[in-house]
N, C-alpha and C positions, 0 to 999 in steps of 0.2 A: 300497278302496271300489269298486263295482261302477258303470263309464260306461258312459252312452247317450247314442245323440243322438235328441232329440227336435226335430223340425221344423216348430215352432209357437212362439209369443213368448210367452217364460217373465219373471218377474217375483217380486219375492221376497212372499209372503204369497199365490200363487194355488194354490188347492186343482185338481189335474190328474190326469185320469184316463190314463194310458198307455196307447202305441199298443198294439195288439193283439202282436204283436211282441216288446217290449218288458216287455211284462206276463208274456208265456211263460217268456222269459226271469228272469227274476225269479223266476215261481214253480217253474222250475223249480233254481233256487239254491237254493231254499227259505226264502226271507225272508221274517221276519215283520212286524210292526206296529212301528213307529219304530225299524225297521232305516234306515240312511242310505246316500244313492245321492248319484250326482253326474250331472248332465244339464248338456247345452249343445246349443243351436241352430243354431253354423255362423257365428253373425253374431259370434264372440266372448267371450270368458270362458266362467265355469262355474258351476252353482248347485251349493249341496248341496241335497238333499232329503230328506224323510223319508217310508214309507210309512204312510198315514192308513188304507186300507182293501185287504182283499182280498177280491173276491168273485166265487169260481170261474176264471174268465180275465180279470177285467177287475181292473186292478189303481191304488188311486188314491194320489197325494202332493201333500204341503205344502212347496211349497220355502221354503226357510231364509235360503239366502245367499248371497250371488254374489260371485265371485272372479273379477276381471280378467285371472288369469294365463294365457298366450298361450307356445306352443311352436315358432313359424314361425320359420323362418330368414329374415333382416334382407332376403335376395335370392329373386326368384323362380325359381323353377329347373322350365323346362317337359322332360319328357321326353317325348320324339317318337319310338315306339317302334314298325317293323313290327310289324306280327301274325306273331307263334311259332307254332310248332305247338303240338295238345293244350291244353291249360291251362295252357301255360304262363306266357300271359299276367298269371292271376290272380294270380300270386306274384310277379311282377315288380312287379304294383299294388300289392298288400300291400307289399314292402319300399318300396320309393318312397315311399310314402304315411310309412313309420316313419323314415326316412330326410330329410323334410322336402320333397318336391316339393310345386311351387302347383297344377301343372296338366299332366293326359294326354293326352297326342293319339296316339291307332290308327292306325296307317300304311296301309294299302292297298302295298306296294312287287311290284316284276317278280318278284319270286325269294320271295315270300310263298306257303307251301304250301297257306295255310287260304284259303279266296275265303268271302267273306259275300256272302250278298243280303240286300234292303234287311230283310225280315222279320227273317231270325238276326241280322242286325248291330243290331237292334234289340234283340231277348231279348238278345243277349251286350252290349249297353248297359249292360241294367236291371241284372245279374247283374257288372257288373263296376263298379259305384254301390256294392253291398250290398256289395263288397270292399272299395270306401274306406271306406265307414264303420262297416266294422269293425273295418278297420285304425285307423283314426283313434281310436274307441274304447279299442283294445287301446294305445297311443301313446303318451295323451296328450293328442291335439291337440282344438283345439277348436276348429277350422275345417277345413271340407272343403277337396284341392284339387278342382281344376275337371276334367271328364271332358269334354271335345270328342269331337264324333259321328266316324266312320271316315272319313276322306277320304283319295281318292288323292295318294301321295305328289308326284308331279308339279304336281298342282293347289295341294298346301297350300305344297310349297318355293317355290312361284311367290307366296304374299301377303305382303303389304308388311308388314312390322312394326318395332319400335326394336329391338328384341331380338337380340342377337349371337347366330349361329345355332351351332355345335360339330357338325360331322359326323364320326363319330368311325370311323375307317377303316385300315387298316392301311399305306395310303398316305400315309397323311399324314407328312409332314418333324420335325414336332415333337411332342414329346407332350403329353396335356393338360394334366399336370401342371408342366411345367416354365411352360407357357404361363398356369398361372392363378398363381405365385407371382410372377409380373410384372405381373398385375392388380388393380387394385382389385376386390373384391366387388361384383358385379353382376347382373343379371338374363338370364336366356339361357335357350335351348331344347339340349338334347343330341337329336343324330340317331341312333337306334340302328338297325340293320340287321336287317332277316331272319335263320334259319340261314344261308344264302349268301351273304350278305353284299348289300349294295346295289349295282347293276350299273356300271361305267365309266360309264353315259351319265347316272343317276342325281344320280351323284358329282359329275359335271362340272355339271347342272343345278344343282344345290345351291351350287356355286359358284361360277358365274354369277351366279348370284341373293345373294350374300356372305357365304354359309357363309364358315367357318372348318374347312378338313379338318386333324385333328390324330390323334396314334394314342394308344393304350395302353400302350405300351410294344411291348418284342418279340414277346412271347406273342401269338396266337389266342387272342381270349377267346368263347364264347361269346355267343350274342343275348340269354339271360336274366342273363348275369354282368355283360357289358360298361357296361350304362348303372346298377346299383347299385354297381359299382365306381368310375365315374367321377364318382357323385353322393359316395359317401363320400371319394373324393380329393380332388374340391374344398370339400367339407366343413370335412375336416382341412386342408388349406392356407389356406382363408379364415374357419379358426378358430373352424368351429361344433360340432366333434366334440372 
């Protein structure tokens, strides 16, 4: 059955017209009249619905029912991730997002190829929103994670939070894995690097501030491998995969 997320407060017996969007989509599936769709808001659960009307681009439903069921993982898992080259962001977001992260934070780091200013880092904002919740769509899930604006890396390792922080580096003495089968499940941010890795003085800021540097094992992994890698390790070690 075909999901969307609509971003309005649904209810079961309210007749709703879809977003423009949304409605394209649909007619270009080519659905007809008490065809059934599934929508969710972001605040939780799912309705089913059915299409009441189609007229031209605007396309209307009656939802039916709503089901509580919820696809998060028990921990929040923030990924803190320089900016890559190209796009390759976008596909970092996408898996992440399939993968169970609560929330993204864009790095600004020294050894970062792409520079934003504040306009692009805005467009590449909005456009990388429309990645989560498509992903989220294509998923599953029936809540967004959270998209934090660009900030420089220096500035964000320096705020205060409860959140065990994981900078994940080739330096590091132990690996992530050995180090989450001695954990309980819990909440925490992964640090992932640029192509080049995040500089010595970075590394050291990071843990200063109470990072946790640990590595991947022996391999170089890449900037777009490393933090989907280490989301699905601790997945499987703390029992969600």
């Amino acid at each position: 059955m075909p999901r969307f997320y609509v971003p309005t407060p649904l209810e079961i017996g309210q007749q709703l017209a879809l977003p423009e969007a949304v409605a394209h989509h649909l007619l270009v599936l080519r659905l007809g009249p008490a065809a059934p769709v599934t929508l969710f808001n972001g605040e939780g659960g799912e309705y089913t619905a059915t299409i009441s009307s189609i007229e031209k681009k605007r396309v209307g439903v009656e939802i039916k029912t709503f089901s509580p069921r919820e696809a998060e993982l028990p921990y929040a898992i923030t990924l803190a991730q320089a900016l890559p080259e190209s796009s390759k962001l976008d596909w970092i977001i996408e898996k992440a997002v399939e993968l169970g992260v609560a929330a993204i934070q864009p790095l600004a780091a020294q050894r970062c190829v792409v520079r934003l200013n504040s306009e692009r880092a805005e467009k590449k904002q909005n456009h990388w929103q429309a990645v989560i919740v498509a992903a989220a769509e294509q998923s599953g899930r029936n809540r967004l994670p959270t998209l934090s604006s660009l900030s420089p890396f220096n500035d964000w390792v320096q705020q205060q939070d409860l959140h065990k922080r994981i900078l994940l580096s080739p330096r590091g003495e132990q690996s992530l894995s050995d180090w989450a089968r001695h954990q309980p499940p819990q909440a925490l941010a992964l640090l992932i690097g640029p192509e080049g890795g995040f500089t010595e003085a970075e590394e050291n800021l990071a843990c200063s501030q109470g990072a946790l540097m640990l590595s991947m094992g022996p391999r170089i992994l890449r900037t777009e491998t490393a933090g989907l890698a280490a989301l699905a390790a601790i997945n499987a070690i703390w029992g969600e995969m």
